[in-house]
Backbone bond lengths (Angstrom), bond angles and torsions (degrees), N, CA, C in turn:
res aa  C-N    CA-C-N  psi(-1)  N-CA   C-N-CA  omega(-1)  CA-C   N-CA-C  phi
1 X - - - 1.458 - - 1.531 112.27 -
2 X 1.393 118.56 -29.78 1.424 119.86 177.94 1.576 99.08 -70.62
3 X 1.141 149.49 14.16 1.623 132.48 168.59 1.421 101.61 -92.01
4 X 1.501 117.16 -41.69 1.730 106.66 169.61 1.862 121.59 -36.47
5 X 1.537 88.16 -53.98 1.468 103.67 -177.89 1.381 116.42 -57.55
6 X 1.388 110.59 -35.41 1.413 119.38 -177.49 1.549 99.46 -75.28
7 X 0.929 116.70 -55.80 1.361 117.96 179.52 1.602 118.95 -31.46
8 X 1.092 109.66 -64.63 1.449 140.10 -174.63 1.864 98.06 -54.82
9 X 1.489 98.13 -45.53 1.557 85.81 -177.24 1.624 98.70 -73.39
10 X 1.565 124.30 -45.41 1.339 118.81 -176.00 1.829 116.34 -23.55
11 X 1.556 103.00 -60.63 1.420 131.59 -175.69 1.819 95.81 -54.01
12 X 1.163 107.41 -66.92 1.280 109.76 -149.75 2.141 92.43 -66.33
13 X 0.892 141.36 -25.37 1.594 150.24 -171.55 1.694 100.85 -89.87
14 X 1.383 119.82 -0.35 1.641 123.20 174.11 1.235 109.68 60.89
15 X 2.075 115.82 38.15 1.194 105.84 -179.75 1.426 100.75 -108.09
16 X 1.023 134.89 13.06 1.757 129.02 168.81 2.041 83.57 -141.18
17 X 1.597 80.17 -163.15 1.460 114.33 -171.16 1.645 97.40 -109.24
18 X 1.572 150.59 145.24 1.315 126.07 130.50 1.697 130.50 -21.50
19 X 1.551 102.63 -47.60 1.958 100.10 158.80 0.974 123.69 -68.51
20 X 1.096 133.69 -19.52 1.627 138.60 -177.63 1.661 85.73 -94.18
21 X 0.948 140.82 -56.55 1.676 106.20 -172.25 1.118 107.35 -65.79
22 X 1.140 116.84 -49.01 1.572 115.28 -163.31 1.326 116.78 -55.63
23 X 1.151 126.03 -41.42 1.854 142.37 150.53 1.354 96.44 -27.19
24 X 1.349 111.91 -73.49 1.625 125.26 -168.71 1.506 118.06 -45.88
25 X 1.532 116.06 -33.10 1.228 126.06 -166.93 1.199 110.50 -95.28
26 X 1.496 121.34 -26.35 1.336 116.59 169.02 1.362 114.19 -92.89
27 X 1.263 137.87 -3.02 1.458 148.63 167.76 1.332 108.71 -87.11
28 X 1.391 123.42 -13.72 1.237 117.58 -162.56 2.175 105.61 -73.97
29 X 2.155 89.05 -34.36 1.243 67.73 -173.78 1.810 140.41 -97.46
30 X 1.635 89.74 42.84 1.626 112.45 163.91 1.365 114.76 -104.36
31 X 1.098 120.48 3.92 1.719 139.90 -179.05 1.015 105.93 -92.07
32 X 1.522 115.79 140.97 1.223 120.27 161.97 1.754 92.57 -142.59
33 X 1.263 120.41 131.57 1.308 132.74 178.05 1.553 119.20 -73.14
34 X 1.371 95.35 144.84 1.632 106.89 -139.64 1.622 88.51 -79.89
35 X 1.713 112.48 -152.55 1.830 113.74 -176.88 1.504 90.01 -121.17
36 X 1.725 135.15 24.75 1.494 142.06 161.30 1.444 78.75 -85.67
37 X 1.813 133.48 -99.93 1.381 152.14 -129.86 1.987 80.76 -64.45
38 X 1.074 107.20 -28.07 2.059 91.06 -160.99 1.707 94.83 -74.40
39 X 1.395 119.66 -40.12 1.469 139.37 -159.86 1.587 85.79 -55.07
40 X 1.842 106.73 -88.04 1.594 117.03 171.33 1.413 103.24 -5.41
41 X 1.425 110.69 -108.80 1.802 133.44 -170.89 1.699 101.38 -21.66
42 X 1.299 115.70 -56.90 1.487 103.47 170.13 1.537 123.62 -73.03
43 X 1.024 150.72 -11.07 1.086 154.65 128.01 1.480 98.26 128.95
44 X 1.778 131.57 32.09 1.304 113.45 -173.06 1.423 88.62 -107.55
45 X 1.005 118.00 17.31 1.991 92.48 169.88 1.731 109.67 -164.30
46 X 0.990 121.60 124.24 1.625 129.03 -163.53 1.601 99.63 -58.53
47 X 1.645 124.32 163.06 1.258 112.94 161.10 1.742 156.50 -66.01
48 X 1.879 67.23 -18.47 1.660 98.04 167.71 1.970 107.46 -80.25
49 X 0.915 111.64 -13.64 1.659 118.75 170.39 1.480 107.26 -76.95
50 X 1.033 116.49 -38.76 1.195 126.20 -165.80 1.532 103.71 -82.46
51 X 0.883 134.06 -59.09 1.684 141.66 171.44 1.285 102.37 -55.11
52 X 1.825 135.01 -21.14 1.352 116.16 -177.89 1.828 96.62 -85.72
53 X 1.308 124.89 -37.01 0.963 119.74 165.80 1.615 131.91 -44.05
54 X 1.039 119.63 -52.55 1.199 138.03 138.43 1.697 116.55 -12.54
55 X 0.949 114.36 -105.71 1.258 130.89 144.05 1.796 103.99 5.42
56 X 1.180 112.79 -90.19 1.126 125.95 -177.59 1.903 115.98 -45.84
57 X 1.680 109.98 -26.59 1.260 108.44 176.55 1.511 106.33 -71.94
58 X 1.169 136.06 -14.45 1.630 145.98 -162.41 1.676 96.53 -72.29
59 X 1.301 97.49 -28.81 1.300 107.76 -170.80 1.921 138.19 -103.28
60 X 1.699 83.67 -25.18 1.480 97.33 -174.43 1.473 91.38 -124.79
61 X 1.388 129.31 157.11 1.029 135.83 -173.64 1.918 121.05 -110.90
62 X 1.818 96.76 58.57 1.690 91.85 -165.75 1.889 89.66 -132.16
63 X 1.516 101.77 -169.48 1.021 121.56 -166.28 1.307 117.57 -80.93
64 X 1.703 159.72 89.95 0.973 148.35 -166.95 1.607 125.58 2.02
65 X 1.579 106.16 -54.58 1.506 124.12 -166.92 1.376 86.98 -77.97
66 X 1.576 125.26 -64.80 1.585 114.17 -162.01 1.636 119.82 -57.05
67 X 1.908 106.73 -31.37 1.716 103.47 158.34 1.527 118.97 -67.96
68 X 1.322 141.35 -46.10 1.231 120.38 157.82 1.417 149.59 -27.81
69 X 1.925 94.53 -48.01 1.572 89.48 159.24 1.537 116.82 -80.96
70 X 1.038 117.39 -8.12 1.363 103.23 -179.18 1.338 124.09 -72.98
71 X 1.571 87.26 -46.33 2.146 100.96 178.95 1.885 98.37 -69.11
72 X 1.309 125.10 -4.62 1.690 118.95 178.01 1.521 127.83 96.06
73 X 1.641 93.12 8.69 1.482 112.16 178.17 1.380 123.85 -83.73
74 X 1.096 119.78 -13.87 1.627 136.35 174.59 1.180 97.45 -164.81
75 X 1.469 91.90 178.63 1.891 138.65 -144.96 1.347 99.61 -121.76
76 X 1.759 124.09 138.54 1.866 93.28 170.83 1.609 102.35 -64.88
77 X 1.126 108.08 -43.24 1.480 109.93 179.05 1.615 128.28 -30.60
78 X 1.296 112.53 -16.44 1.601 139.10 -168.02 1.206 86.98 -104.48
79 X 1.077 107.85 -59.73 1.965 112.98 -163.79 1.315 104.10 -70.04
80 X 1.266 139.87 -4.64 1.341 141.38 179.01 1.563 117.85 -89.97
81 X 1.693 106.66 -51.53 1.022 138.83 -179.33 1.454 86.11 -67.45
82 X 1.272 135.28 -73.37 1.865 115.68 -166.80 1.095 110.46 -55.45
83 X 0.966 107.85 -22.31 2.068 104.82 -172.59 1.506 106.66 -79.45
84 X 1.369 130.57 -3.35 1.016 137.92 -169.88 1.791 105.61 -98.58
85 X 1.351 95.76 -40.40 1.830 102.02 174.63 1.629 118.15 -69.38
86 X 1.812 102.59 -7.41 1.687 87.46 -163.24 1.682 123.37 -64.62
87 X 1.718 129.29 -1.77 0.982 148.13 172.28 2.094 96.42 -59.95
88 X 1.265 135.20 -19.87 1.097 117.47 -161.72 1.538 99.68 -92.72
89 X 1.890 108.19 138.36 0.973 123.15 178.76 1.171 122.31 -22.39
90 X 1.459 89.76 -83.93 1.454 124.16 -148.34 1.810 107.49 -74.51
91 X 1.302 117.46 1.93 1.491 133.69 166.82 1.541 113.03 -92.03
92 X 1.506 109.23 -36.92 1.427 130.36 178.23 2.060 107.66 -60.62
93 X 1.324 116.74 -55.29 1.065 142.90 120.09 1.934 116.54 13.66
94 X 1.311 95.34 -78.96 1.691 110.20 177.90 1.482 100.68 -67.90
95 X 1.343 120.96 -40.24 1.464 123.11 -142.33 1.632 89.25 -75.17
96 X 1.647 113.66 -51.00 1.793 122.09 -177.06 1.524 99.44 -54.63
97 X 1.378 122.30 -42.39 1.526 112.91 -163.25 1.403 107.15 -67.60
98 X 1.758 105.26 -63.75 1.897 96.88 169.36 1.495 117.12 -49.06
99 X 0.953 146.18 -65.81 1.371 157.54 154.79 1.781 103.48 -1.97
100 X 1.285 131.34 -49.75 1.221 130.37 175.82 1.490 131.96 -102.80
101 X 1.794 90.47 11.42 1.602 108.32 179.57 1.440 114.51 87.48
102 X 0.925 144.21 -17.15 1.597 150.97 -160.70 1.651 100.91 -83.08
103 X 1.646 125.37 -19.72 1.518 96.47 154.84 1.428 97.66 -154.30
104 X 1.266 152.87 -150.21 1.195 150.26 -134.91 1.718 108.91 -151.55
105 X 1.172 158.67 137.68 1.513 135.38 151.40 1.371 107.13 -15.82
106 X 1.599 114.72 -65.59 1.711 107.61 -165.51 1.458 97.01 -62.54
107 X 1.253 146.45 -62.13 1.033 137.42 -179.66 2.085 137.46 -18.07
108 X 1.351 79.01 -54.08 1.461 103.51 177.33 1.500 103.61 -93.72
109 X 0.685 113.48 -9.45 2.185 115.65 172.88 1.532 73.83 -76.00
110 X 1.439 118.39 -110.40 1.567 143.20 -145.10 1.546 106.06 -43.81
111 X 1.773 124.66 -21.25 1.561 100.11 145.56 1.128 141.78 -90.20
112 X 1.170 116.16 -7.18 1.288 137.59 174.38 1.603 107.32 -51.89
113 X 1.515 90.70 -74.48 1.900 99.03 175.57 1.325 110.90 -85.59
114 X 1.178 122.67 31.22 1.140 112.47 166.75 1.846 96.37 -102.37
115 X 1.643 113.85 -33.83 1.239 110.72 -165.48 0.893 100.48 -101.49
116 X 1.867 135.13 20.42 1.495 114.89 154.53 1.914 98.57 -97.50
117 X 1.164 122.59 -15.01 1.492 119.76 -170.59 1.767 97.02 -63.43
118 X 1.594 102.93 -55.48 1.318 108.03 173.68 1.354 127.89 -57.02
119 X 1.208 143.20 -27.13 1.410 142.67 143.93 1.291 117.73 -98.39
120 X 1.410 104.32 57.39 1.475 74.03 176.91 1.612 158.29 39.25
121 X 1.196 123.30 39.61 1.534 125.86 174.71 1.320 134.09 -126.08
122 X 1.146 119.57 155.11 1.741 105.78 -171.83 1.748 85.35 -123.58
123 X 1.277 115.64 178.59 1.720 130.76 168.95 1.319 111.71 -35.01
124 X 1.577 103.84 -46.32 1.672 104.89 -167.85 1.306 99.79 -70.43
125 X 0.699 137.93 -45.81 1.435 149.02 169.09 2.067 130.01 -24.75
126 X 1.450 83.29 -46.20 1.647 103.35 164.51 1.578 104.15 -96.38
127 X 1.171 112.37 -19.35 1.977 105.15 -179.29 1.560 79.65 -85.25
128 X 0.887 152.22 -46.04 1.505 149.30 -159.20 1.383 103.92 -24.80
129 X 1.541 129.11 135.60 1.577 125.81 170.02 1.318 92.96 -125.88
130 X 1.307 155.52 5.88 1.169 150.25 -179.69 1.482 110.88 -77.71
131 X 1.256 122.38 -34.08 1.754 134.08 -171.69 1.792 99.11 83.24
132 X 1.104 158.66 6.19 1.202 148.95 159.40 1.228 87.60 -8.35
133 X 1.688 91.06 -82.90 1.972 113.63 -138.18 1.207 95.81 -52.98
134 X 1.632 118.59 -48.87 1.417 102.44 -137.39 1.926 94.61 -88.11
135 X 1.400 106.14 -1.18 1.612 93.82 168.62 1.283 118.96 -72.79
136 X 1.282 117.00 -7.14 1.921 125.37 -169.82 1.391 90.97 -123.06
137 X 1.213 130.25 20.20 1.471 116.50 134.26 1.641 122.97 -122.01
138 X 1.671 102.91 -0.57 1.624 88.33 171.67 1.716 89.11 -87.06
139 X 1.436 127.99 -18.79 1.355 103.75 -153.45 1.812 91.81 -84.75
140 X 1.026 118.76 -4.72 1.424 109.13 -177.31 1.767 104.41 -93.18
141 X 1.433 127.54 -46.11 1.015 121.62 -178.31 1.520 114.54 -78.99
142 X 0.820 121.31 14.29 2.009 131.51 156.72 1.055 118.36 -122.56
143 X 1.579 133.18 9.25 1.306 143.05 133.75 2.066 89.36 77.97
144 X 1.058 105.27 52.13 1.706 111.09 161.22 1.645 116.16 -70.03
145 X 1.128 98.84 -33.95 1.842 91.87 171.76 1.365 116.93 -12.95
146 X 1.627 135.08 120.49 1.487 123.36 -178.15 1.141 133.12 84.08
147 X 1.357 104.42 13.44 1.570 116.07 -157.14 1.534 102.25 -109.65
148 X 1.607 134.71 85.04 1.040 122.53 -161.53 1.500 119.36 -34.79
149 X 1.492 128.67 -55.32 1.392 111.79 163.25 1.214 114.71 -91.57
150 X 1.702 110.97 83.21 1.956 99.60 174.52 1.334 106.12 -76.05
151 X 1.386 129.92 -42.62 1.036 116.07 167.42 1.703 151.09 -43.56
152 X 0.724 93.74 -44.78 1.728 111.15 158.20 1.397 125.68 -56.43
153 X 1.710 98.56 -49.13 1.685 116.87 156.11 1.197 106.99 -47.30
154 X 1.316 103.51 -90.75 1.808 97.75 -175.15 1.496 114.28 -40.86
155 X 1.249 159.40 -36.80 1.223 154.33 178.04 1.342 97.33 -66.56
156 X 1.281 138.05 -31.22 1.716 123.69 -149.16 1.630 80.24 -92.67
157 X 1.366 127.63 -38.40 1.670 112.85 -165.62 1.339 118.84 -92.02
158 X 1.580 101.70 -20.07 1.624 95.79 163.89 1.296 118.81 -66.94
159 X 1.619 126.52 -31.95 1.567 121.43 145.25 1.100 125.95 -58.02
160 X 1.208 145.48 -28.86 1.324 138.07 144.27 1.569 117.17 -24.52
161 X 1.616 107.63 -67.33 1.581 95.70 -177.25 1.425 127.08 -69.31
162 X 1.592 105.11 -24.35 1.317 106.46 171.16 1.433 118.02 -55.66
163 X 1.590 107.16 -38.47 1.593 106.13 -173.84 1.377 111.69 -53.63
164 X 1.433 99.72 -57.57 1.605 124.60 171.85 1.476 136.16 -37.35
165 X 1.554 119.37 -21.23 1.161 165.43 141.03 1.662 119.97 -35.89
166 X 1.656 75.23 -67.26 1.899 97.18 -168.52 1.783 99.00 -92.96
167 X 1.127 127.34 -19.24 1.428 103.23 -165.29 1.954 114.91 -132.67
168 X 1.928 86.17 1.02 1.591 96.83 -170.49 2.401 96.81 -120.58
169 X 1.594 82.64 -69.43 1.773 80.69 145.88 1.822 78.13 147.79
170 X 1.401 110.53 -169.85 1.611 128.46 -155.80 1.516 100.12 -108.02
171 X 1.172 131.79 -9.58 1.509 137.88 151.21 0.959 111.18 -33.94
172 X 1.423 168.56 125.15 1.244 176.02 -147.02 0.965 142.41 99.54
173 X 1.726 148.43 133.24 0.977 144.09 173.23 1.109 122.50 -92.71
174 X 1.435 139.43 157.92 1.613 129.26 169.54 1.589 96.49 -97.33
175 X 1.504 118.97 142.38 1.524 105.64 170.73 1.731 100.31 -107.80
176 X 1.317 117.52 -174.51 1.112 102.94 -149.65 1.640 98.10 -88.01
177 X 1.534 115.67 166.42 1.505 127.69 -159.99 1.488 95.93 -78.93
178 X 1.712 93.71 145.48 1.297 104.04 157.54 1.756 120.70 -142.20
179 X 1.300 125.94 158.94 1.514 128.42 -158.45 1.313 97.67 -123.80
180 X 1.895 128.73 92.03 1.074 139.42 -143.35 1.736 100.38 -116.95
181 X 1.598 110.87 128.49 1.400 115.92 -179.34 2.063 117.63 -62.93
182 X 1.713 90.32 -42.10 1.493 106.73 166.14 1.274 102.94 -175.63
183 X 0.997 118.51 153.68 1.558 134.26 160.52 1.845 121.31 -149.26
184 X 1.574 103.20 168.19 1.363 107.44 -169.27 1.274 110.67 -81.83
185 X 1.036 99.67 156.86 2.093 106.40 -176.68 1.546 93.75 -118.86
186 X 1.241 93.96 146.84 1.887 127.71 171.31 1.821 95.50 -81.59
187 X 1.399 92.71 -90.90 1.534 93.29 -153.73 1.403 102.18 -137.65
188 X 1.249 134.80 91.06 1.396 150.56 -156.30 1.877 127.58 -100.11
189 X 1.229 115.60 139.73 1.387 116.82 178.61 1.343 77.10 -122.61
190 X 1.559 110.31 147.67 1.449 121.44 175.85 1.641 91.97 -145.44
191 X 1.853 114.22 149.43 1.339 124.10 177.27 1.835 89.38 -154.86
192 X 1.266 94.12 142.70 1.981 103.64 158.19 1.197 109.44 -131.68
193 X 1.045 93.34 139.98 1.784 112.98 156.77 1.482 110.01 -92.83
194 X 1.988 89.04 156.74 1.723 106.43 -175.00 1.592 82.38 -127.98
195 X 1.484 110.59 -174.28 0.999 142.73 -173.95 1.752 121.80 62.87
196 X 1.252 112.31 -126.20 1.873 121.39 163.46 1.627 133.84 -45.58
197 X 1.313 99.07 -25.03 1.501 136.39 162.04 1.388 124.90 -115.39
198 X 1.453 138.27 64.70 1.435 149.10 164.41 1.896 112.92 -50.24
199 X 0.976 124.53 97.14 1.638 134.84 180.00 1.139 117.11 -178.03
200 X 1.391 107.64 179.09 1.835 132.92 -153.45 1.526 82.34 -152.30
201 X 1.709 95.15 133.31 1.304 102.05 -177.80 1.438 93.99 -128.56
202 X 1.252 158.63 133.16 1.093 170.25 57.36 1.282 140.14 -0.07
203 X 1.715 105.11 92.55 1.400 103.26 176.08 1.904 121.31 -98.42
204 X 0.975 102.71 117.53 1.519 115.08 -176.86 1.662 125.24 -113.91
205 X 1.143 97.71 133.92 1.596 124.72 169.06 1.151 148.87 -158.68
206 X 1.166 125.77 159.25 2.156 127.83 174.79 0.902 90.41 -62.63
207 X 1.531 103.29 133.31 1.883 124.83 165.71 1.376 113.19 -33.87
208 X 1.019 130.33 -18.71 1.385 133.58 176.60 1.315 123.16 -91.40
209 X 1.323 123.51 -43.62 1.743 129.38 168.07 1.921 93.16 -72.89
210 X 0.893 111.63 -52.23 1.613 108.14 170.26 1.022 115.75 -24.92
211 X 1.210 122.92 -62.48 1.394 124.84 -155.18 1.694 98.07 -95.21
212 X 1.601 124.48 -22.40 1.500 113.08 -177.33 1.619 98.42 -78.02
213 X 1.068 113.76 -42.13 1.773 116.15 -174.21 1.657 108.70 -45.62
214 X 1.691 103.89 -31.17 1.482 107.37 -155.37 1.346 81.86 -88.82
215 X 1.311 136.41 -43.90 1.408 133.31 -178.74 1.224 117.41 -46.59
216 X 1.365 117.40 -38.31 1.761 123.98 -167.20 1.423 104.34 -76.62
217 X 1.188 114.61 -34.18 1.537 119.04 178.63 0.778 89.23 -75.18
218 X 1.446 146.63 -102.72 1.958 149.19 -126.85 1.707 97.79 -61.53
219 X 1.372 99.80 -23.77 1.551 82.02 170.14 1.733 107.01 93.61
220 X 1.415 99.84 2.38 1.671 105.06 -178.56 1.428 131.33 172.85
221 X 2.007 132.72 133.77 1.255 118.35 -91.73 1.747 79.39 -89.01
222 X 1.478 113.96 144.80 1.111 102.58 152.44 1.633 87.77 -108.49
223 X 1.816 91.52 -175.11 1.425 118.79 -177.19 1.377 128.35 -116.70
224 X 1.571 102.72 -40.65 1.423 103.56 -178.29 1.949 99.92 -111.76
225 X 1.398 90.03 172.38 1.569 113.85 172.78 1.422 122.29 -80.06
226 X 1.524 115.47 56.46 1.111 115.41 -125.77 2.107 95.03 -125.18
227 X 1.037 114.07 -166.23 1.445 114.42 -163.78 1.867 93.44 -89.25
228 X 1.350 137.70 -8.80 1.737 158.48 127.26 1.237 106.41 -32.86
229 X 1.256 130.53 -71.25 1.961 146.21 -170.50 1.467 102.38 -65.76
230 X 1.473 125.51 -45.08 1.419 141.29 -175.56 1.815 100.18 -65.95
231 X 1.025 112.38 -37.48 1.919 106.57 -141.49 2.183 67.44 -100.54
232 X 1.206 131.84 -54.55 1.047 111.40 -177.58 1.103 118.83 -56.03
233 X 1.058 134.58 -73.47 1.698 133.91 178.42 1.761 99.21 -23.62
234 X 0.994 93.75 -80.59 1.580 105.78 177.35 1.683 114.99 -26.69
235 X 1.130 107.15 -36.94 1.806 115.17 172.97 1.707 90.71 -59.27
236 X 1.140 81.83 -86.09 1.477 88.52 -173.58 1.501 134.67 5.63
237 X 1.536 82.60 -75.35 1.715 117.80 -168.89 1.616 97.17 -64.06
238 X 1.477 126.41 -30.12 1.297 132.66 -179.37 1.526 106.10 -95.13
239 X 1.103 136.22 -40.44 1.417 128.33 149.72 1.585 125.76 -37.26
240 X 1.141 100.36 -40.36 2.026 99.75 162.77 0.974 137.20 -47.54
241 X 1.809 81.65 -56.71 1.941 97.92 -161.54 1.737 74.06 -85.35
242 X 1.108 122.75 -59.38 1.936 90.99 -167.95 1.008 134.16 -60.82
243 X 1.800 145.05 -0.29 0.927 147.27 117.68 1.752 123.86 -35.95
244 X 1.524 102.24 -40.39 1.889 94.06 -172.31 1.734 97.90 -88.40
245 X 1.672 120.92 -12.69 1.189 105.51 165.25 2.098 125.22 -80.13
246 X 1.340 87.28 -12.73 1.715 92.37 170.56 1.628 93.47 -72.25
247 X 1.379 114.04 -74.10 1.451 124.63 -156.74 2.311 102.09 -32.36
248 X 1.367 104.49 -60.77 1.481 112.50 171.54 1.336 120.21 -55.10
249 X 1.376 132.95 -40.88 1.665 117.70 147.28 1.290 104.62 -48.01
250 X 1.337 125.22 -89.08 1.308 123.23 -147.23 1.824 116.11 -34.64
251 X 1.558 98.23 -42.73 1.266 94.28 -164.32 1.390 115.19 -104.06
252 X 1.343 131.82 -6.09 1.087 150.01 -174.60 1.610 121.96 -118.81
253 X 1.760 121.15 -19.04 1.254 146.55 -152.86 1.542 92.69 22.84
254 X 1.214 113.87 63.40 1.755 111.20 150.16 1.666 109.85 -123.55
255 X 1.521 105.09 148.58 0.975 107.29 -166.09 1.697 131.97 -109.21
256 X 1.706 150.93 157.85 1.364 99.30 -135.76 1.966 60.08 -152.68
257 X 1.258 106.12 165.99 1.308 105.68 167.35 1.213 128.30 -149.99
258 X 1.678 131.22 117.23 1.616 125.35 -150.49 1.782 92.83 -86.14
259 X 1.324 104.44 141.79 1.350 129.75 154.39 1.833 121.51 -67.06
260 X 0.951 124.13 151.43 1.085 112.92 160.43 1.860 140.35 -67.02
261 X 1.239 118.32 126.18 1.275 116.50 -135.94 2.269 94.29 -83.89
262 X 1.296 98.32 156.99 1.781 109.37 -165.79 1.161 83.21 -127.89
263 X 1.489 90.02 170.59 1.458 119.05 -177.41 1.334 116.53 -149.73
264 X 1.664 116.43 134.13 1.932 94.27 179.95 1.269 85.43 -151.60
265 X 1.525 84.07 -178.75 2.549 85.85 -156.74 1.336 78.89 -152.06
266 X 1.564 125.98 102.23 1.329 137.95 173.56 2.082 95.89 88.80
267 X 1.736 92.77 -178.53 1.984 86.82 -156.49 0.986 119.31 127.64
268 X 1.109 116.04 -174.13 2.012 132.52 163.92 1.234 107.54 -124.20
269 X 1.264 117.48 142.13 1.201 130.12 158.18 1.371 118.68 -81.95
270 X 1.324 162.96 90.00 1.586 166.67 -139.03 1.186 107.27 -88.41
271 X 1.612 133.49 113.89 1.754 106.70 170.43 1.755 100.44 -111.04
272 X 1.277 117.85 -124.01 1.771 114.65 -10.57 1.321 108.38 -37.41
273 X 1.566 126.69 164.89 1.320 113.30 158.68 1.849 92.02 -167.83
274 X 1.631 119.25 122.04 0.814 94.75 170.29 1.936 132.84 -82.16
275 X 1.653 105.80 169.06 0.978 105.49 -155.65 1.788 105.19 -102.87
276 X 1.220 129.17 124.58 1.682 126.85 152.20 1.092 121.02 -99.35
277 X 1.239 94.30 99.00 2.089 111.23 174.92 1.597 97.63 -99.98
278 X 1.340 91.05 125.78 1.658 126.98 -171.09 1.790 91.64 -108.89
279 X 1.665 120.80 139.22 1.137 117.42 154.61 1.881 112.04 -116.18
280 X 1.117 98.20 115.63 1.628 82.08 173.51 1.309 114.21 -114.72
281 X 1.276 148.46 -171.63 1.503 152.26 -105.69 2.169 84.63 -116.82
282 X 1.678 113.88 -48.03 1.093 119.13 131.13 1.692 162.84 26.56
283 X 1.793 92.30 -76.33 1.376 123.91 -165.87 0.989 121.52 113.77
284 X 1.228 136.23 -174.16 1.619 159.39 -136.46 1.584 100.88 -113.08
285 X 0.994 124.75 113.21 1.873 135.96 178.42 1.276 96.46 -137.41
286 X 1.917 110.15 122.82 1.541 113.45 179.27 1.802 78.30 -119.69
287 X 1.732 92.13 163.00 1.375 114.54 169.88 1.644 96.63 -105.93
288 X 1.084 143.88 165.92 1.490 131.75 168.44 2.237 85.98 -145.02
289 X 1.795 97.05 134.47 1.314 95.13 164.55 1.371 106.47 -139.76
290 X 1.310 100.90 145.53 1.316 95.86 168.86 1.823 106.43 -127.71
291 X 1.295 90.29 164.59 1.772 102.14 -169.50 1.551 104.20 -141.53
């Protein structure tokens, strides 16, 4: 989940294009990151090391890792151990962007650590499966501070992306948050919760991301915006909240209760409510909640 985030900072620092990630993100998952991008990210070999290696393969006819240790740049022991990380996203990620020219080794070194200095993170951190980290970075990059239930907030959207992840796919960017008085809706699935969790969740989009989102779920293409596109989304949006209402019993024994889920096609959307605008390969799909 931290490659979205990374992403988003990529975009937002004017180091890709929105097409260039979005390319990147859906290419990423035929990538697997090479033992140059693993070397970098772990910090045993500079980028300019890495390009002499490089360099040097033009010439000698061996394996990246076996010229490294040779020229004194790694260990097999190093070279084993990176080859072991190449499953991580958000390296997979770097590997498509250099790979298609859009940034450089040095390039992708100096944002990389530039955007773990800035949030705080080390490796373990992105190997992390617990969600710690990445709950203290959605709750910081959606600005929950003050939010009588931030907690709950932040838990309900870090399940959000997971869902989003698991049942729509990892293509996507988050663009950056916004805390909206009202705005107009396209083409909407709407659900609230009562009880321990008080909100309106709102999923919105152009007839066109509408109908691909609804496709990715059902698993097959529809076309129109149609009473098919509606009942999927609508799964969805009720597949969340009834998963994040198990997760809050179980772990909290508080109890939460879904409404019956609406639908509207043109309107207002009412907030405050903040907004998650997702871009995928697609188009533009925001969640909007308010609490």
């Amino acid at each position: 989940m931290f490659t979205q985030f990374f992403g988003n900072y990529l975009l937002n620092k004017g180091l890709v294009s929105s097409a260039q990630l979005s390319r990147a993100l859906s290419d990423q998952k035929n990538t697997r990151a090479k033992l140059g991008v693993l070397a970098i990210n772990a910090g045993f070999m500079t980028a300019q090391q890495v390009d002499e290696v490089h360099a040097e393969q033009q010439r000698v006819d061996m394996r990246m890792g076996d010229l490294a240790v040779r020229m004194g740049y790694l260990t097999n022991e190093q070279v084993d151990m990176l080859l072991s990380q190449q499953g991580m996203a958000h390296l997979a990620l770097g590997q498509t962007l250099i790979e298609s020219g859009v940034m450089t080794n040095s390039e992708f070194a100096d944002a990389l650590n530039n955007y773990k200095a800035e949030n705080s993170l080390t490796d373990i951190d992105f190997a992390d499966k617990t969600g710690n980290k990445i709950n203290e970075i959605i709750a910081h990059f959606y600005n929950f501070e003050g939010e009588p239930q931030k907690d709950l907030l932040t838990e309900y959207v870090t399940l959000l992306f997971k869902n989003i992840i698991r049942f729509i796919g990892d293509d996507f960017t988050p663009l950056s948050p916004e805390k909206i008085p009202s705005t107009r809706s396209s083409f909407s699935a709407i659900q609230k919760t009562e009880g321990a969790f008080v909100s309106t969740t709102i999923f919105d989009a152009a007839e066109s991301a509408y109908i691909s989102f609804a496709s990715r779920y059902a698993g097959e293409t529809l076309t129109d915006a149609d009473e098919m596109a509606d009942a999927a989304n609508g799964e969805f949006l009720n597949l969340h909240n009834g998963l994040f209402t198990v997760n809050v019993s179980n772990e909290r024994s508080q109890e939460i209760k879904l409404l019956p889920q609406e639908f509207q096609k043109g309107g207002t959307i009412q907030g405050p409510a903040y907004r998650i605008a997702l871009v995928f390969p697609f188009g533009t799909v925001c969640f909007y909640i308010a609490v």
